[in-house]
Phi, psi and omega in degrees: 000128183276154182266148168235106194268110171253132176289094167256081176255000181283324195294326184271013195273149174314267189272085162303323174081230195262312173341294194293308164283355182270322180297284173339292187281341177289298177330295156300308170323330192273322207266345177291286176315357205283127175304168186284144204107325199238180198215140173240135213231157136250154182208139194223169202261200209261164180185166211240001167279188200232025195292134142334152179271136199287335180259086201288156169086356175242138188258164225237124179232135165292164159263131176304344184255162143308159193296322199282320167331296134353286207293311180321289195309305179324291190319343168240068156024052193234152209288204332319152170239098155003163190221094208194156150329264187264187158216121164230130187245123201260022175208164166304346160314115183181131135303168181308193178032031197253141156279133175207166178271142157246101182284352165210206181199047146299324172300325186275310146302018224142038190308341210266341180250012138277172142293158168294354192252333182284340186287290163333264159008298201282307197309330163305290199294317168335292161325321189269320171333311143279022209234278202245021185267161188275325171189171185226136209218134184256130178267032199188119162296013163267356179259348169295327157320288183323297175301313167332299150298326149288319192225059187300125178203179198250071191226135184294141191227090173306145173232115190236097182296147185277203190216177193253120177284144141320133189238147164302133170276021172304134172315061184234128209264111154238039182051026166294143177305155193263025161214122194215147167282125156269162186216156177202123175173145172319133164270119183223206195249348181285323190314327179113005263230328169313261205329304174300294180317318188293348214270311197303313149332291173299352190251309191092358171236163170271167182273145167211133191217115190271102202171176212225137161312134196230203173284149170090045154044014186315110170258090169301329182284343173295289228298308196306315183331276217307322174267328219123286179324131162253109197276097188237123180255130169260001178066215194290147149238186178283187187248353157265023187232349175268356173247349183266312167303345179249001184253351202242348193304129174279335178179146176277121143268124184242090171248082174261159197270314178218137152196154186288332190210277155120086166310285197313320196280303190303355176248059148259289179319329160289300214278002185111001212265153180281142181239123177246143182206135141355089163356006216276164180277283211306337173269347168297250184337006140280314172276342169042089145059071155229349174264170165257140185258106196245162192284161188280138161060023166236070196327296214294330149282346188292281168323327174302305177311305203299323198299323188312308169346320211255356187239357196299152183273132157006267219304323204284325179277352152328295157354301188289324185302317189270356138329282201322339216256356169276001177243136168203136154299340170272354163262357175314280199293338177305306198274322158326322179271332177287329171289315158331304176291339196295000000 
């Protein structure tokens, strides 16, 4: 039976992020979908823990190396290669000849809201991506632009859009105010998360930000001192404690600086919640006018958004809904199999 084998090694990463939900529900979503006949496998690099596959019901095989070991060997084109039909890679960690995802093109736009070691990095694998990967699959044309112009190569380049997960409706008290801007994402430099906090003073409700800490030392409650602002960070959450925070929500702020697709504004937008997001190309073009849209690094319009937000009519969330209701991870994977398949 042939196999189509995915590198979830992003699901065991320290901080998974958006990568790490895109891996996943792509995944499942893969094994649902899969023609008669074939099978979906994962694969992660090799670790002396004994963690469970990470995907119940798809099963899960190690590599012989460590992960940074992986990353080398990939990175000069050197084996291990999975052993597998197809291949899929839903981040640049990927040997040749793998279908992979590129979710953004921030190391080229945006170096300054990485590590320097992470710029590299990204930027090398990227390059062999369109180099030598069997295709490259994008969520958004507006990162297809991008990558066009930075890192041009002759590897064919699919735009697949991610899809809106269901978030559980469990019944969870997380002593939140009862009226908040939400915000959701890892806190780094990129999300933009300075910039909302400076903003929030003028808006007049408290922040609440929901995400696990990442690099570059962003202290939101420093931040909070400093503006004003009242601030509650819950770090990482469950995926039901992220849906009782995003359903209780007056509106999601997405001011991020860069971003390849931006999941958090498309489940904000299923559920109704009104949305503000950043000039970024790829969230205009995700939310295709159902959001209010403010300049990037500018708190005093970033308030001018929330507040307009706070006032939005029915039709924009109607809008927004049925904009949300045109991403499914089962359509995802359809097209994500047809690329697998030419």
């Amino acid at each position: 039976m042939p196999a189509l084998a995915v590198l979830t090694e992003q699901l065991v990463a320290p901080v998974p992020g958006g990568t790490g939900r895109y891996t996943r529900e792509l995944t499942a979503a893969l094994a649902a979908a899969a023609p008669e006949g074939w099978r979906v496998e994962g694969r992660t690099a090799w670790r002396r823990d004994t963690r469970p596959a990470a995907i119940p019901g798809i099963r899960t095989r190690r590599l012989p190396l460590p992960r940074r070991a992986l990353a080398l060997a990939w990175e000069r084109g050197l084996p291990p290669r999975p052993r597998a039909d197809s291949l899929h890679a839903p981040t640049p960690l990927a040997p040749d000849g793998a279908v992979v995802t590129i979710h953004d093109t921030v190391p080229y736009t945006h170096p300054e809201t990485l590590t320097p070691r992470g710029v590299v990095w990204h930027r090398r694998m990227i390059e062999r991506a369109v180099t030598r990967a069997r295709a490259v699959v994008v969520p958004t044309h507006a990162v297809a632009e991008e990558l066009a112009r930075f890192a041009p190569g002759p590897a064919p380049v699919h735009v697949i859009g991610h899809g809106v997960t269901a978030l559980p409706t469990a019944d969870v008290d997380l002593g939140l105010p009862r009226e908040y801007v939400l915000a959701i994402g890892t806190v780094e430099p990129r999300k933009g998360l300075d910039v909302l906090v400076e903003a929030m003073p003028a808006v007049g409700l408290p922040l609440v930000v929901a995400g696990p800490p990442g690099w570059g030392n962003v202290d939101l409650r420093a931040l909070a001192a400093r503006s004003g602002a009242e601030v509650h960070v819950l770090g990482r959450v469950t995926d039901a404690e992220l849906g009782a925070a995003l359903r209780g929500a007056a509106v999601l702020a997405v001011p991020s600086r860069a971003e390849g697709f931006g999941l958090p504004l498309l489940e904000a937008m299923a559920e109704g919640v009104p949305v503000v997001h950043s000039d970024a190309p790829a969230l205009v073009e995700v939310a295709a006018g159902t959001g209010v849209v403010a300049r990037r690094d500018d708190p005093h319009d970033l308030a001018r958004a929330v507040r307009a937000a706070l006032e939005s009519p029915d039709e924009r969330v109607t809008r927004a809904r049925a904009r949300a209701a045109e991403f499914t991870w089962t359509r995802a994977a359809a097209r994500v199999w047809a690329v697998h398949l030419e």
